[in-house]
C-alpha positions as CSV (number, residue, x, y, z in Angstrom):
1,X,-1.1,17.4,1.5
2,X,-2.2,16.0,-2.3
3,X,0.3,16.6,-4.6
4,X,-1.2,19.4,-6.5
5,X,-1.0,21.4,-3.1
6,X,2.9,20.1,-2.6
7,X,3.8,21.1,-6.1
8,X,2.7,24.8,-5.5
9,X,4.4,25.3,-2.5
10,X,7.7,23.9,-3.1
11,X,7.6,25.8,-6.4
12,X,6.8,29.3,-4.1
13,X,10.1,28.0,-1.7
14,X,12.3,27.1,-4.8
15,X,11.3,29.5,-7.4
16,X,12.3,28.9,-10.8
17,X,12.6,25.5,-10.1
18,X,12.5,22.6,-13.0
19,X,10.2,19.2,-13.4
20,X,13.6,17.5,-12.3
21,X,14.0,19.2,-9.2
22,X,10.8,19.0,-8.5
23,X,10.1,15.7,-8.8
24,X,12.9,15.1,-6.5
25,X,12.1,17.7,-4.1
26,X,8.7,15.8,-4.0
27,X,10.2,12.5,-3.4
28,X,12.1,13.8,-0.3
29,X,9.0,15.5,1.3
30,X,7.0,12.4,1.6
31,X,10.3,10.1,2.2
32,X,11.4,12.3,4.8
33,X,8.1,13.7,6.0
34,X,9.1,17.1,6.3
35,X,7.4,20.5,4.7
36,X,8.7,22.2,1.6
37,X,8.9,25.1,3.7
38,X,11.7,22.8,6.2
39,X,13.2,21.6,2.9
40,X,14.3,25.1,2.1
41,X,15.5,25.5,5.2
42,X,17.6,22.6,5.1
43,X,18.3,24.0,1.5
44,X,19.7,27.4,2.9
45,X,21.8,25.2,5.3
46,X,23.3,23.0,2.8
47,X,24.2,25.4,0.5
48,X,25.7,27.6,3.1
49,X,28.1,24.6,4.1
50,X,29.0,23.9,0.7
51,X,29.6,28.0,0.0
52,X,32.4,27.1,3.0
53,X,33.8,24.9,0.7
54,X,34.1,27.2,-2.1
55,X,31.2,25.3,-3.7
56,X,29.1,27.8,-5.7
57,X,25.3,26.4,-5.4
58,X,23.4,29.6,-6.2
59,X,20.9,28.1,-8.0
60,X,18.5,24.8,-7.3
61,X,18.8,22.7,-9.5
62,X,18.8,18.7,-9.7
63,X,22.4,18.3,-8.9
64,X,21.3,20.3,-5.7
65,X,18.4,18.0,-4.9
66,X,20.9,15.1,-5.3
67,X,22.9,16.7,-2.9
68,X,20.1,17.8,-0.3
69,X,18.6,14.8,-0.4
70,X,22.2,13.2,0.5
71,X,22.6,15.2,3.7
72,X,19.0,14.2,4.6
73,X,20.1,10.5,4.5
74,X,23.3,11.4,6.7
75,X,20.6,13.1,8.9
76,X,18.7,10.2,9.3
77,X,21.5,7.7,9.6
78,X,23.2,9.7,12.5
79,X,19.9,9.6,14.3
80,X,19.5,5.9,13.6
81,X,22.8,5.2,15.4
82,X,22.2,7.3,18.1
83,X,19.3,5.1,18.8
84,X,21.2,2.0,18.5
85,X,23.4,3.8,21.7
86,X,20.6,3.6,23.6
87,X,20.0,0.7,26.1
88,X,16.6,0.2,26.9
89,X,15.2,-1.2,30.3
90,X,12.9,-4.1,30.5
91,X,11.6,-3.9,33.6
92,X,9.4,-1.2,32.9
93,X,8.3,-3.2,29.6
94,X,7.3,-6.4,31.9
95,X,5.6,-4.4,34.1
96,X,3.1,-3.3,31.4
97,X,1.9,-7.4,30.2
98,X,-1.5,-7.4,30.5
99,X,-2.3,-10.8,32.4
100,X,-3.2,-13.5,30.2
101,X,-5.8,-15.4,32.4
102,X,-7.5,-18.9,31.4
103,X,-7.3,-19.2,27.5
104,X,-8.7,-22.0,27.4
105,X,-12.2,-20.3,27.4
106,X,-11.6,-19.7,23.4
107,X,-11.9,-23.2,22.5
108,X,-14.2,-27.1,23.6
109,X,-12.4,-30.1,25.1
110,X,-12.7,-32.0,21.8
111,X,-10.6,-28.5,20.1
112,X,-8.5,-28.3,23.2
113,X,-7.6,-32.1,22.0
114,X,-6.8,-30.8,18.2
115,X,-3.3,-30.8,17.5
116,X,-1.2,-28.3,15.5
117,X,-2.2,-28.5,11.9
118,X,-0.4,-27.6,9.5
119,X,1.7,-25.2,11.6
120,X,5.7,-26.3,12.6
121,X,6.9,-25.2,15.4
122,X,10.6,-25.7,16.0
123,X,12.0,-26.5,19.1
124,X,13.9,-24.0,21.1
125,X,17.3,-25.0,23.2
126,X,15.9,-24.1,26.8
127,X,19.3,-23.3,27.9
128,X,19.7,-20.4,25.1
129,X,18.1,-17.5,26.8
130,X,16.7,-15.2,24.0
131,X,18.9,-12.6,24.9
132,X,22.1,-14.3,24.1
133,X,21.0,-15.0,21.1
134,X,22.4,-12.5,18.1
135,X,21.2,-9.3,17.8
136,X,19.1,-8.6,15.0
137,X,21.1,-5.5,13.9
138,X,20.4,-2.2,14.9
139,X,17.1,-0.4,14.7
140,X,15.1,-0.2,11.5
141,X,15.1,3.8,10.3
142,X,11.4,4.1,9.8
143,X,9.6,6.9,8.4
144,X,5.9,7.0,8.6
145,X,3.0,7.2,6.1
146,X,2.1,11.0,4.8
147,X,-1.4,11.8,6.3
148,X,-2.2,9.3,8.9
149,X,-4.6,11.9,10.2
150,X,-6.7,12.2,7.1
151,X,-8.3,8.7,7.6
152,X,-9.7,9.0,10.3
153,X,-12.7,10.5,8.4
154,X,-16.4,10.0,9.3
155,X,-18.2,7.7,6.3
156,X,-21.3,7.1,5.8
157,X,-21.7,10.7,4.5
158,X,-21.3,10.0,0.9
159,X,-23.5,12.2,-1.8
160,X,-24.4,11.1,-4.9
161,X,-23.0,13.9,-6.8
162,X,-19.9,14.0,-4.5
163,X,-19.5,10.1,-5.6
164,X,-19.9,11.2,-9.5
165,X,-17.8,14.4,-9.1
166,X,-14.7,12.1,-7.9
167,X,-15.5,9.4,-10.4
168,X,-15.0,12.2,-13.0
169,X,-12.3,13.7,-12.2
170,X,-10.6,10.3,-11.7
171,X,-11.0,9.9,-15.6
172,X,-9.9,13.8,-16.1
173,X,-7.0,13.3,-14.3
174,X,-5.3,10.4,-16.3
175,X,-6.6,11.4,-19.1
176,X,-4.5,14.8,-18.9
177,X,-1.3,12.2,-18.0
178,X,-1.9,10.2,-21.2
179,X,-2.2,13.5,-23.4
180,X,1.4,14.9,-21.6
181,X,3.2,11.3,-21.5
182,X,2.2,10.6,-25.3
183,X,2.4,15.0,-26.5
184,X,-1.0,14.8,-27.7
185,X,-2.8,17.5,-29.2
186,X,-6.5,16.3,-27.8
187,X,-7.7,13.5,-26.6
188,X,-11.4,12.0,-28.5
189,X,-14.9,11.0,-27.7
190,X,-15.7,7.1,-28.1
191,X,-19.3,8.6,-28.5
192,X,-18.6,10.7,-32.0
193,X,-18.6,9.4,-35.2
194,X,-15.6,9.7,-37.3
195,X,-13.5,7.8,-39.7
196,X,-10.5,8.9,-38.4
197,X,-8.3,7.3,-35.6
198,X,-8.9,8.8,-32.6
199,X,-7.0,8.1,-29.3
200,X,-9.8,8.2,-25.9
201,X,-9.6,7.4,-22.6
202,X,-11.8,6.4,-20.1
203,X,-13.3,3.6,-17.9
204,X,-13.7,0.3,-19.0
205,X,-17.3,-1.0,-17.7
206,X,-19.1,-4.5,-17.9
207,X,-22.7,-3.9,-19.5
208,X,-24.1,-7.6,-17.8
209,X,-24.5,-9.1,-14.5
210,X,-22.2,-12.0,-15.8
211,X,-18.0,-12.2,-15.8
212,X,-17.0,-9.6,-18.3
213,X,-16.5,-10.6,-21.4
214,X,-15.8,-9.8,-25.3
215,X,-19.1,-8.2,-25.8
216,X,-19.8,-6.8,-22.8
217,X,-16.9,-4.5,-22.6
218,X,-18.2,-0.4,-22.2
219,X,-15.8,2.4,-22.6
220,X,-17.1,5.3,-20.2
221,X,-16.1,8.7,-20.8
222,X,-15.8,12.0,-18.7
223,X,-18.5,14.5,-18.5
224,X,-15.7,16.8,-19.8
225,X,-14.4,14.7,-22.9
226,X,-17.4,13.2,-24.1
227,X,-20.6,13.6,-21.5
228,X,-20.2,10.5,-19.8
229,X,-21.2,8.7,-22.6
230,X,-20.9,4.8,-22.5
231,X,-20.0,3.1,-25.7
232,X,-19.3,-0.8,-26.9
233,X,-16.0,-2.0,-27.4
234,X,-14.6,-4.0,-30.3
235,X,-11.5,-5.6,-31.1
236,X,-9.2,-5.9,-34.1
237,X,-7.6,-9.3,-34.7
238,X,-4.3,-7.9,-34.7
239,X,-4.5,-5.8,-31.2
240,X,-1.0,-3.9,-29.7
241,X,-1.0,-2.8,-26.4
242,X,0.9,0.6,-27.1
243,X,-1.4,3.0,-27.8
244,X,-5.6,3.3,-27.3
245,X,-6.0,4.1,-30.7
246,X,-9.5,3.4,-33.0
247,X,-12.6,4.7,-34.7
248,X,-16.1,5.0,-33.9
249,X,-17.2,4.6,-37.7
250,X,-20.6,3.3,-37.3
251,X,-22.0,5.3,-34.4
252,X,-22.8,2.0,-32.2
253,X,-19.7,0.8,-31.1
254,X,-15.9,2.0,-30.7
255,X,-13.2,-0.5,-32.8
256,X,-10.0,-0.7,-30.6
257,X,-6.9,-0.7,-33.4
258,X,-4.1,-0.4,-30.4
259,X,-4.3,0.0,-26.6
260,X,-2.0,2.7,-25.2
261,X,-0.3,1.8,-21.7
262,X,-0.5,4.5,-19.0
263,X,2.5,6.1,-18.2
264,X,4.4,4.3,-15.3
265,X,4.8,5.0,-11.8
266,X,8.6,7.1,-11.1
267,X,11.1,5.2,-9.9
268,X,12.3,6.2,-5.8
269,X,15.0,8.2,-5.4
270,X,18.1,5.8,-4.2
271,X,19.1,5.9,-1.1
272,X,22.9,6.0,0.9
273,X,21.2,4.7,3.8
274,X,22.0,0.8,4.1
275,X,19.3,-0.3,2.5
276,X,19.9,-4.3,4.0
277,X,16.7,-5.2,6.2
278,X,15.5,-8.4,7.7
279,X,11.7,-8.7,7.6
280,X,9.1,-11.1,8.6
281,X,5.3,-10.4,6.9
282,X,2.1,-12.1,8.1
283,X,-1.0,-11.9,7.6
284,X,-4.4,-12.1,9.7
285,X,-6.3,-14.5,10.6
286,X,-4.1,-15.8,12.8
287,X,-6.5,-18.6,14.1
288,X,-7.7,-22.0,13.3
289,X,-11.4,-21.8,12.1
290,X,-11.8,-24.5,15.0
291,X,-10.7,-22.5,17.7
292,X,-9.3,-19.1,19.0
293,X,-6.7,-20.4,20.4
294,X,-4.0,-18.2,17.6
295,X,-1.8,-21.5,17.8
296,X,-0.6,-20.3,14.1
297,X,0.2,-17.1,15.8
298,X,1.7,-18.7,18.9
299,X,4.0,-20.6,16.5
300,X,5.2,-17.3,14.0
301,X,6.1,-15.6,17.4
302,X,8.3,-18.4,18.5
303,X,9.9,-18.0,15.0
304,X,10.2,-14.3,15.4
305,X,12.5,-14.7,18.8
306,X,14.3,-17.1,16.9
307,X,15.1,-15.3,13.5
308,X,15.2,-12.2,15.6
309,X,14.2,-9.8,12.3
310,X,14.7,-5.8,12.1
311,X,10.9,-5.7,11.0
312,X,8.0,-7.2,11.8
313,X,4.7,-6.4,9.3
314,X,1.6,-7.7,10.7
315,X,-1.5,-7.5,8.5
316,X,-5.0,-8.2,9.7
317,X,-7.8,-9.1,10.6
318,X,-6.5,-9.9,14.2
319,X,-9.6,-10.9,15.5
320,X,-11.9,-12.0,12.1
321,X,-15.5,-10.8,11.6
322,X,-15.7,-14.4,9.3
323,X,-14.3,-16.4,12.2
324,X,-17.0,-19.2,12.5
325,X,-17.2,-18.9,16.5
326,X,-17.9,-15.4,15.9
327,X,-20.4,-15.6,13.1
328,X,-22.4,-18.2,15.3
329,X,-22.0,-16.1,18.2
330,X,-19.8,-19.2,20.5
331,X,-17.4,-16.5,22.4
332,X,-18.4,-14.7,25.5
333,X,-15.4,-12.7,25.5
334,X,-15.0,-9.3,23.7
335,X,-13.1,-8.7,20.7
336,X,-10.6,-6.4,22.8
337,X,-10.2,-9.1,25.3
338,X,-9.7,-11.8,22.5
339,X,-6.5,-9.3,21.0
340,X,-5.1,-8.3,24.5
341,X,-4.8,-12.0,25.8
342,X,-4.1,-13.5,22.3
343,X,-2.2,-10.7,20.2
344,X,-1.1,-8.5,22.7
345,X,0.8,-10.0,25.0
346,X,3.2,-12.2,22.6
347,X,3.8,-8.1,20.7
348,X,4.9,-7.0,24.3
349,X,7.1,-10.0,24.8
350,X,8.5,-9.4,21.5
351,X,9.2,-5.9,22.0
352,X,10.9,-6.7,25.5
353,X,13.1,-9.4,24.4
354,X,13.9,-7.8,20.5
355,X,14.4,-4.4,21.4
356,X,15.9,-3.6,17.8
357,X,12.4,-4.8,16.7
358,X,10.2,-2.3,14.7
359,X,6.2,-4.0,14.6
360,X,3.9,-2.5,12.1
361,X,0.5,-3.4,12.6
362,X,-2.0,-3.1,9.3
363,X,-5.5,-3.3,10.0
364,X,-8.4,-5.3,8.1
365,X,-12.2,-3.9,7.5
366,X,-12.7,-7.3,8.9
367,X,-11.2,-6.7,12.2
368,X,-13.6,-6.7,15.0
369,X,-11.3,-4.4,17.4
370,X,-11.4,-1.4,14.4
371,X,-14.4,1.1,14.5
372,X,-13.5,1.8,11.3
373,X,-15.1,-1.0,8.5
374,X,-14.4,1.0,5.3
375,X,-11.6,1.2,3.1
376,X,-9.6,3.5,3.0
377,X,-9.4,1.8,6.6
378,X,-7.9,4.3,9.6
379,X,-5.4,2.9,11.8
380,X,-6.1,0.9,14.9
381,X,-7.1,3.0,17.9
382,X,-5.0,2.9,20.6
383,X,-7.3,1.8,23.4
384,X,-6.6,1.1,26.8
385,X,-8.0,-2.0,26.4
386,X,-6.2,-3.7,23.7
387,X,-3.5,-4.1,26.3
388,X,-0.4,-2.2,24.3
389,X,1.5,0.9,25.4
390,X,-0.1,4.0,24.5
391,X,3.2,5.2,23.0
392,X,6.1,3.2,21.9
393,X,8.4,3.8,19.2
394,X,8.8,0.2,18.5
395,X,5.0,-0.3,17.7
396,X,3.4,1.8,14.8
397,X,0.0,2.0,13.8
398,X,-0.7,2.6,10.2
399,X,-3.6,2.8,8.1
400,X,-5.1,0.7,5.3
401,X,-3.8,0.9,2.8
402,X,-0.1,2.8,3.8
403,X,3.4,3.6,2.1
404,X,6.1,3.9,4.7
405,X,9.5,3.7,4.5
406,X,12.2,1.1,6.4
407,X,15.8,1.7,6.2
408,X,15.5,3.5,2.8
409,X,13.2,1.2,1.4
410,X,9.3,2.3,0.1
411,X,7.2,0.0,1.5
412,X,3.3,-0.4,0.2
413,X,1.0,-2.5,2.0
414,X,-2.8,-3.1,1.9
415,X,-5.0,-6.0,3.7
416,X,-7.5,-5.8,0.8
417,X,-7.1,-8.9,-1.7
418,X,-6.4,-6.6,-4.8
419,X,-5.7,-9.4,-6.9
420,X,-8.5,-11.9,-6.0
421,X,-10.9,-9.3,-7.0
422,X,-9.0,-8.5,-10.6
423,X,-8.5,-12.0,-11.4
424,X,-12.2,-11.9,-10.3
425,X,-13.5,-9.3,-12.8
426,X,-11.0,-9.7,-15.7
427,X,-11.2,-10.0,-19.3
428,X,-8.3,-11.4,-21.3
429,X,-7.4,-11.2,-25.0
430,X,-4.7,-12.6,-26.3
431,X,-2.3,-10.2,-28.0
432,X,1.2,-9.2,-29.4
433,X,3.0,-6.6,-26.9
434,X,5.0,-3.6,-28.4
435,X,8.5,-3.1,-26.0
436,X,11.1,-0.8,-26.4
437,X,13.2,-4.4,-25.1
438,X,12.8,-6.8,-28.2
439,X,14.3,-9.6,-26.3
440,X,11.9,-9.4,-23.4
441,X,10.2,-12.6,-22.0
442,X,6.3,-11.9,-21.2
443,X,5.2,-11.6,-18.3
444,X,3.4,-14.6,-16.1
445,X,-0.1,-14.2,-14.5
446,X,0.9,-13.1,-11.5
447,X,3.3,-10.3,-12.5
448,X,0.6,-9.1,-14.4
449,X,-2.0,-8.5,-12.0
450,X,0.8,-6.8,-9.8
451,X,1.7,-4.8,-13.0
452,X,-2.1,-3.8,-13.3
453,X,-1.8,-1.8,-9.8
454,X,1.1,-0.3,-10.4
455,X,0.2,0.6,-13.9
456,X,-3.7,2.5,-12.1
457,X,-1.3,3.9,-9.2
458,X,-3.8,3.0,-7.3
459,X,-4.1,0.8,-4.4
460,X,-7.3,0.2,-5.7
461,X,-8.0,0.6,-9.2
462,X,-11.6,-1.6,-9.2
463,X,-15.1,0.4,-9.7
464,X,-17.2,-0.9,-9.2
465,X,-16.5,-3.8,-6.6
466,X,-16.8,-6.9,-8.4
467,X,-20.2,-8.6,-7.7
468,X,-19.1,-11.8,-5.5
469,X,-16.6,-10.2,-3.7
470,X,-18.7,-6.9,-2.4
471,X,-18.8,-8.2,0.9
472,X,-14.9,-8.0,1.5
473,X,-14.7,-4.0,1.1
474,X,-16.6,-1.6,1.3
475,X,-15.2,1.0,-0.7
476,X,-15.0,5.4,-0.4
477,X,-15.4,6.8,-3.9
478,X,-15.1,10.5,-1.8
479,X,-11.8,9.4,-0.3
480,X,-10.0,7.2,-3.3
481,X,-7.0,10.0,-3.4
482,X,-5.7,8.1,-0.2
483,X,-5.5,4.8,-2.2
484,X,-2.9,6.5,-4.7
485,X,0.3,6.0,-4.6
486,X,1.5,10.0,-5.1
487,X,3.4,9.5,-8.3
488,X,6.4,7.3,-6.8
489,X,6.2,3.1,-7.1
490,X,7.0,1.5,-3.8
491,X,10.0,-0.8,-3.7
492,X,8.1,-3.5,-2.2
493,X,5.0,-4.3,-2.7
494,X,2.8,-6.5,-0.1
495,X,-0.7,-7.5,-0.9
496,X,-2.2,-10.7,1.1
497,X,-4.4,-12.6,-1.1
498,X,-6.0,-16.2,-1.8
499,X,-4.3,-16.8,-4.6
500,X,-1.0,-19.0,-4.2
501,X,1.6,-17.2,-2.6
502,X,4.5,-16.1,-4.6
503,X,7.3,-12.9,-5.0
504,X,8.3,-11.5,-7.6
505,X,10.7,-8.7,-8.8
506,X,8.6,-7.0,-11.2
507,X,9.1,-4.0,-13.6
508,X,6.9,-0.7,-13.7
């Protein structure tokens, strides 16, 4: 359900209700994945308790979304503990390893020879059986991505005017948030000469075949605000990014005075849930480009029973379309083979001997075992063949890209390397920044690329996809509203990438 749908319905459950509430009432929907009409119910029930209490809640208000959204995390916490209670078998779980056979198939004598790399593997004490080792805590309260189902959709159907239509309305869309955020009257045309400052919005768009530069730089309007009209860009010498104020005095090009920022993301709702989790992320491939023999892998999983985490994030591609052995055709075994003996069997190890452990797998349009190669990406199928139980609630699927929630904590993930392809296709100008924090240090590199997402609320913010890197994603103009990220900024934010690793806590 888009938001636009949510909004009306919870406004038909809770009538009369204000932006506050509603915001809130929003947040709890997709955090708790219920309905707004099972929000009202739980309403009803909430405020009937509290009428017990001589508690007057006759109407909803944001107080009473505070409260209701309380009771939800009781809710949630009671269930999580009731879990915990729970003693699982693991004979059943052993039954289902899929046998792992001769692996030494994946790899020549001379690679079989290779030694670790630049993997370290700890030793183990072989007298410490996992199990007496100390329990990771008790099970991670997860709550799955909002509609899983809606990408599984069939591509390759794209029309051209289906394509423009989104494209347009993407502009449309923030343009109306820029006019509300700022109380604008109107919003201008870049195209229409005036001598007076105007504030526009629209798509910024390289006019060359080259890295974008100073005078390349297009502004692209709507068909609604100003015919889809593509103007220059120039830049004063004294440029604040606070506003996207200029003039288009000359008719040939728009002068940039000040750039306006787009309103932020809204902050989560907190959470009385204990919020403390222990996580280990990877990311795919988990091979040598040697080999296939996943010794990188091999070695995270020995880490895994050692750290014994509440959550384990596994990003692909599991079994890499760019592999070398694959591109040059050197494996007789399938792809599904490769992940059931490789990646498979360690997960149901894992999941037998950490049965506190929560695994969530994130595929890669590079992954060889997905029928799905665009992005947004669908989740793995669950194949018989891939070796892993059918159902488990210890082993979730999502898709690419996802926002889930762990323990009270709003998780975004993609596989796509969002920031290579920014740093890729960006243009840089040196300029004084206007804060409402005078003392503020600016922000490094990094922080800024991270900021660029979260400022686009968008998984995905590129169009078109930058030149050299076209190969890595093939991207769904018709189904971008699964790359937003609904209003709401994730508390942790995980995007792989080739640039140097780092973490950072960044503002929105």
């Amino acid at each position: 359900m888009n938001e636009e749908d949510l909004r009306s319905e919870l406004r038909d459950q809770f009538t009369g209700i204000d932006e506050e509430a509603l915001l809130k009432c929003i947040s709890m929907c997709r955090t708790y994945n219920i309905t707004p009409e099972n929000l009202k119910y739980k309403w009803e029930a909430f405020s009937f308790n509290s009428s017990l209490k001589d508690t007057t809640l006759t109407f909803f208000t944001a107080d009473s979304a505070s409260g209701l959204q309380q009771m939800l995390q009781r809710e949630v916490a009671n269930m999580s503990h009731q879990k915990a209670a729970v003693s699982k078998p693991s004979v059943g779980k052993k039954l289902r390893q899929p046998a792992v056979g001769n692996m030494m198939a994946y790899s020549t004598p001379a690679q079989s020879r290779r030694q670790q790399g630049g993997v370290k593997v700890e030793p183990t004490t072989p007298s410490l059986h996992p199990r007496a080792r100390p329990p990771a805590g008790p099970p991670a309260n997860y709550i799955p991505p909002q509609n899983i189902d809606s990408y599984a959709y069939r591509y390759m159907h794209e029309k051209m005017h289906d394509r423009a239509a989104i494209l347009d309305d993407q502009l449309d869309e923030m343009a109306e948030t820029v006019r509300k955020h700022y109380q604008l009257q109107e919003l201008g045309d870049p195209s229409v000469v005036t001598q007076d400052e105007t504030v526009v919005v629209g798509r910024i768009i390289n006019d060359s075949d080259t890295k974008i530069s100073e005078t390349s730089i297009l502004i692209e309007s709507s068909r609604m605000m100003g015919m889809g009209a593509r103007i220059p860009l120039e830049f004063d010498a004294d440029v604040k990014i606070r506003s996207l104020k200029g003039r288009n005095g000359s008719g040939s090009s728009f002068v940039v005075s000040e750039f306006l920022r787009i309103p932020p993301l809204l902050p989560g709702l907190k959470s009385d849930v204990d919020s403390s989790l222990k996580a280990v992320i990877a990311c795919g491939p988990y091979s040598f480009d040697s080999d296939l023999d996943y010794k990188p892998f091999t070695a995270l999983i020995d880490n895994i029973l050692i750290e014994r985490p509440q959550l384990l994030v596994l990003i692909g591609p599991f079994v890499d379309s760019n592999h070398p052995l694959v591109k040059t055709g050197q494996v007789d075994d399938t792809p599904a083979d490769i992940f059931r003996h490789k990646i498979a069997s360690s997960l149901v190890r894992l999941e037998s001997e950490i049965p506190e452990l929560l695994v969530v797998i994130v595929p890669s349009p590079r992954d060889l075992i997905s029928h799905h190669v665009v992005f947004p990406q669908a989740a793995l199928e669950r194949i018989p063949q891939l070796g892993l139980p059918k159902v488990s609630t210890d082993l979730t699927w999502v898709p690419n890209p996802s926002l889930f929630s762990v323990n009270g904590i709003r998780i975004g993930v993609t596989s796509i390397d969002v920031l290579f392809h920014i740093r890729k296709d960006e243009f840089f100008k040196h300029a004084p920044e206007v804060s409402d924090e005078p003392d503020s240090q600016p922000a490094d590199a990094m922080t800024m690329l991270c900021r660029q997402i979260l400022e686009q609320q968008s998984f995905y913010p590129l169009f078109p996809v930058p030149k050299e890197v076209q190969e890595d994603v093939n991207l769904s103009i018709t189904h971008s509203n699964l790359l937003k990220m609904d209003g709401f900024a994730p508390d942790v934010l995980i995007i792989p990438s080739k640039l140097k690793e780092f973490q950072k806590v960044g503002s929105i």
